[in-house]
N, C-alpha and C positions, 0 to 999 in steps of 0.2 A: 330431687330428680333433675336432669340437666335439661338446660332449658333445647326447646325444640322449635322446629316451623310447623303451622297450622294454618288450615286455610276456616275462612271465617263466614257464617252467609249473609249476604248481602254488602261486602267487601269485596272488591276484586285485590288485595291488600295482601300480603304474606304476615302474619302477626308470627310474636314470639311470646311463648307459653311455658311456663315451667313454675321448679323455685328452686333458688342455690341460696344453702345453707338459711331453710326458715324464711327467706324473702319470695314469696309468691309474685309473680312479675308476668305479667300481661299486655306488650305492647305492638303497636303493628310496626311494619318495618318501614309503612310508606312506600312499597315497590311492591310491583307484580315481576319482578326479575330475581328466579329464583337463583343465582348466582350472586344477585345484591344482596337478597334476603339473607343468605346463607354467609355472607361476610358480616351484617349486620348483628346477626345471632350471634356469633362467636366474640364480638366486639363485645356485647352488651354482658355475655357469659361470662369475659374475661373480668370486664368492668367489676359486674356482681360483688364475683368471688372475691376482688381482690380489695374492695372494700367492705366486703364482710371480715377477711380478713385482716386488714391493719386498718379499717376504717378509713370514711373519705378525705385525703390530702386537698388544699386547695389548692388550686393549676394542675391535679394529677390525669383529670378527667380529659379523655381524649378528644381530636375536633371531631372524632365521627359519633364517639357515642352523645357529642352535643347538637352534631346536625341529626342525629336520628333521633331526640328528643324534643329538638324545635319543629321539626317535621311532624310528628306525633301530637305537640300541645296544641292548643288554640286552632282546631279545627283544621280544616282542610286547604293545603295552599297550590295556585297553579300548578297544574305543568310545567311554566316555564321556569319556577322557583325551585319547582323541586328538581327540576335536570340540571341548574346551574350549582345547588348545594351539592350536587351527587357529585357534578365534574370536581366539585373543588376538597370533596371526598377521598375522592381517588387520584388526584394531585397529590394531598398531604398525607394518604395511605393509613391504616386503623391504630396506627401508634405513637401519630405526633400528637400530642398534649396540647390543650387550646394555652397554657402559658409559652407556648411556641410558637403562637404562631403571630409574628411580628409583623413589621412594614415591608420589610427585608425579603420575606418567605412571602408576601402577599404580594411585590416586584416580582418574585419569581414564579409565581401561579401568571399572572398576567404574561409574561413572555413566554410562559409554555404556553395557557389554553387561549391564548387569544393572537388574534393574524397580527403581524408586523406591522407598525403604524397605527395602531387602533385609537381612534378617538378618546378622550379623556373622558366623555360621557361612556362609553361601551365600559373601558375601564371601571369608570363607576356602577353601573347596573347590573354587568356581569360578575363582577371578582370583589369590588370591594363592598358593593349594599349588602350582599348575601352572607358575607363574611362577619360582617358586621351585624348583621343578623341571628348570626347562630351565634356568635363570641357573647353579645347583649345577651342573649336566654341563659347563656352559658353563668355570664356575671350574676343574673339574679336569685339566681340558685347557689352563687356560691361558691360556683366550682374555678371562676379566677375572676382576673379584673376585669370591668370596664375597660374594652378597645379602646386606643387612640392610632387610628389611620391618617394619611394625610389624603384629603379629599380634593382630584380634580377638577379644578374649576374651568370647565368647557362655555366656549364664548355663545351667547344665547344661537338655538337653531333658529335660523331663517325659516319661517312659517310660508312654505310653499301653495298655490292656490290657483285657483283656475276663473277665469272669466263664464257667467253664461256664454256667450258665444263658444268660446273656448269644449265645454262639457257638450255644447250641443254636437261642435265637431266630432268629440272622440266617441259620443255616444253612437252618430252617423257610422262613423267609421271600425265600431268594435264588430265583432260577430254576433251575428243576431241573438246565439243562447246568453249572452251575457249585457246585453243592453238595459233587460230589465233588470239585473242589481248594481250595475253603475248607477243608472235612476235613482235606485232606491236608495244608494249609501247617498248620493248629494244629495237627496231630497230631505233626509232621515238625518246625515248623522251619525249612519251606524261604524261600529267597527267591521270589519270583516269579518274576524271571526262570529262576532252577535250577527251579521247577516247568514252567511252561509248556513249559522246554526235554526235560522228561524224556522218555525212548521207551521203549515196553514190552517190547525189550530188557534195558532196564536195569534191570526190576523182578522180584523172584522171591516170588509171591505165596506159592508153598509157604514158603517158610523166613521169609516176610514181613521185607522188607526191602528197599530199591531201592539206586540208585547214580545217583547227581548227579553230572555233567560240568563242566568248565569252571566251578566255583565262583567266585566274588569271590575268593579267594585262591589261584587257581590251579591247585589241584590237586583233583579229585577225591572226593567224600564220601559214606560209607555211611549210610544214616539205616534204624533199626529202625523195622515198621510198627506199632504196635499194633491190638488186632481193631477200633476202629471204622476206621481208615484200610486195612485188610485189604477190610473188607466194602462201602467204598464204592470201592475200586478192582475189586474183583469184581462190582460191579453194573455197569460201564462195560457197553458191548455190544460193542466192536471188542477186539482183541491186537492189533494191529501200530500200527505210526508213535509219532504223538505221542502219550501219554497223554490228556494232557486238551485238546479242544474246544473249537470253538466250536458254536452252537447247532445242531443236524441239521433240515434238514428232508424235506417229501417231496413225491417226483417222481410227476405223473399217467403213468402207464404206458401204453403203445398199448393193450392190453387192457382198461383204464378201473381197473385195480388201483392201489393207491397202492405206493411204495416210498422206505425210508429210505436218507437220504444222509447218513451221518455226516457231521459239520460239519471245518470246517478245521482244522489248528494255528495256536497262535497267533501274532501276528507276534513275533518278538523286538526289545523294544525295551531302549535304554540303562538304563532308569530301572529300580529295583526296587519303586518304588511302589506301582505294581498297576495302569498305564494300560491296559493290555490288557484289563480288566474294569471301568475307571472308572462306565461307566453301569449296570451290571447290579449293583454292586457299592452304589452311592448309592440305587438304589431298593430294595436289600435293606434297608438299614440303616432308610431311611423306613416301612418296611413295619416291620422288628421294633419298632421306639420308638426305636431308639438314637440319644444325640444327642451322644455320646462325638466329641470328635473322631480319629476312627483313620479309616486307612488297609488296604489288603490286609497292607501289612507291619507293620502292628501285631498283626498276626497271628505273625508273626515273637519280638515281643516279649510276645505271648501265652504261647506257650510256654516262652521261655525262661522266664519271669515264674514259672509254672505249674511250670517243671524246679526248678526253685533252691529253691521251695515242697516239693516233695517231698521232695528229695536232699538238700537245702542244699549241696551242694559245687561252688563255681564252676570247680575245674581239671576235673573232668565234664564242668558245661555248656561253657566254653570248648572241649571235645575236642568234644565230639558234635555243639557247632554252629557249629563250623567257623571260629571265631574266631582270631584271629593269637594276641592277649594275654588275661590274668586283666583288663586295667584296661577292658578292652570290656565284660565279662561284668560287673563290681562294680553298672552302674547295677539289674542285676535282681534285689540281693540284696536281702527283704526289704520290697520292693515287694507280693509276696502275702500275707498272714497265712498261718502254720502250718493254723490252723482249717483254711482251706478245700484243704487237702491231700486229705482223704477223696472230698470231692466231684472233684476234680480225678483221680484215680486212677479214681474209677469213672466219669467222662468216656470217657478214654482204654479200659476195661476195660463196652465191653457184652457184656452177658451174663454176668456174674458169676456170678449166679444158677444160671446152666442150665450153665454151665461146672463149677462147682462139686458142684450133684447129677450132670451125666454122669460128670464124676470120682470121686464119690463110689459111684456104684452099680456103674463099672467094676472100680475096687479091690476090690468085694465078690466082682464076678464074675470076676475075672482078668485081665476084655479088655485087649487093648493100647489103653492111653489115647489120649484124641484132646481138641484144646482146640475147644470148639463156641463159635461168634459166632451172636448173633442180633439182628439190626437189622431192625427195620420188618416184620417176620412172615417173614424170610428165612432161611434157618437155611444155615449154609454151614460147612465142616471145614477150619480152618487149621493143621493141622499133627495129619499128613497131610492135605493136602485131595485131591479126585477132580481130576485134571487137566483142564484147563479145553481148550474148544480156541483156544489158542493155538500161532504159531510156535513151531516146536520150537527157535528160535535164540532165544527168551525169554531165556534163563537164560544167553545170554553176556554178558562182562562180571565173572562172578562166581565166577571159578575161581579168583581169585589172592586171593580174600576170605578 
């Protein structure tokens, strides 16, 4: 029977289902776009038949029915992987042969699907990793050679980064729904996307500490709070869904009373940039002075910048923020001066002061010790704190920690 689309449960995936000529064939398409799906099918149909009948040639096999098999093997791969294989899809169209597709044809993807001038790196990430990607799956099966690309060598990125002083300004000066996950990405580490994505499930403000999902390298990651990113996740007004917001506002009420409508979560998009806050994010920075060029995720290499300063040990930073290798972590060694360790420790450490005398008048009098935060005249007890009200399902997630 000819093969067909089928939807699958527990997929949001278009599979193709069938068998030409005695070959039973079962594969997804990798898309929920029934228009992809349905080019995808007739590619893989053609493929079938036409090595059932003259059997499979080497270099005959097409680049799409090889990006829709490297899409398909070895588990599931970004978003952002799969819409860069798909553009390059529909660049080289369902009948050029991966033995065609050269340096020459991989020049010419690049000046179509990419802006004028594009960086050597974009080049690489965009057109030629992925490309090289599907051709490698392609080789190991057989269906042609081993790629030879010539590989753009982009002069190392300037690792962009911000002073305490600096982050206190922009934090001063963001809009208030988005203060607390500026906080939280310098404090943290996070990416943007693993912040947006977080849910207060996943946070245990007693023991301070969360738990990040679906990471960029796939598994899962513990990040410790310290008390400034304690006391601005305790200022939030909701426990349940997503952590952080978008802007709340308020609803006139039949009784002429106002009422707050926490704001949405945010979209999840591909990019870790920080497009989700691009404009709240550019009028902070206009507002504090800063004329740095960073991004949300230079927030990212804030911290690391700021970890390597304190610690100096990059197999740490590498562990804690969730990096594959040491050669990731090398560009933030020494990027911060020593000096500003102190200031950077008492960043992360408000209340030092008041921490320090309650500790100090405790041990005279016996009490069981408590560590006190205070941010902005708020005084709040992280450990033991007064349980807050939240879902009593808060703290799953954090039994196997």
């Amino acid at each position: 029977m000819p093969l067909k689309l089928v939807r699958r449960d527990g997929s949001p995936f278009y599979w193709i289902a069938g068998t030409v000529r005695g070959e039973r064939i079962r594969e997804s398409t990798g898309t929920d776009d029934a228009r992809l799906a349905e080019e995808a099918r007739a590619t893989r149909e053609a493929l079938a038949f036409r090595e059932a009948v003259h059997g499979r040639k080497r270099g005959s096999t097409t680049f799409a029915a090889a990006a829709l098999s490297y899409l398909t093997a070895g588990g599931p791969h970004t978003d952002s992987t799969q819409g860069m294989v798909r553009r390059q899809v529909e660049h080289f169209g369902p009948k050029l042969s991966c033995a065609d597709v050269d340096q020459a044809r991989l020049d010419g993807a690049c000046a179509k699907l990419l802006r004028p001038g594009a960086a050597p790196s974009t080049r690489l990430r965009q057109i030629t990793t992925p490309a090289r990607a599907v051709l490698t799956h392609a080789a190991r099966r057989g269906w042609c050679d081993v790629p030879l690309f010539e590989i753009a060598h982009a002069s190392p990125a300037k690792t962009e980064w911000l002073t305490p002083a600096e982050v206190d300004r922009l934090i001063d000066a963001a809009a208030p729904h988005i203060r607390p996950l500026l906080t939280f990405l310098t404090a943290t580490g996070a990416r943007m996307g693993e912040a947006v994505s977080l849910q207060w499930r996943d946070v245990d403000i007693h023991h301070a500490r969360a738990l990040l999902r679906d990471t960029k390298s796939g598994a899962d990651r513990r990040v410790d709070l310290c008390p400034r990113a304690v006391a601005a996740l305790a200022g939030l007004p909701h426990r349940d869904g997503a952590v952080f917001r978008t802007r709340s506002r308020f609803d006139k009420q039949s009784d002429g009373t106002w009422r707050e409508v926490p704001g949405a979560a945010y979209a999840e998009k591909t990019e870790q940039g920080g497009g989700q806050i691009k404009t709240a994010w550019a009028s902070a920075l206009k507002r504090a002075g800063i004329t740095k060029p960073v991004t949300p995720h230079s927030l990212r290499h804030t911290w690391a910048s700021w970890h390597y300063a304190e610690h100096r040990d990059l197999l740490l930073l590498r562990f804690v923020g969730g990096w594959s290798t040491v050669t990731l972590v090398e560009r933030y060694a020494h990027v911060v001066p020593p000096t500003l360790a102190p200031e950077i420790i008492a960043w992360r450490a408000v209340g030092t002061i008041l921490t320090q005398r309650f500790v100090g008048s405790a041990r005279k009098s016996g009490k069981p010790l408590k560590r006190m935060v205070l941010l902005e005249g708020i005084e709040l007890s992280t450990s033991p704190l007064p349980k807050p009200p939240i879902n009593s399902k808060a703290m799953n997630g954090f039994s196997a920690l």
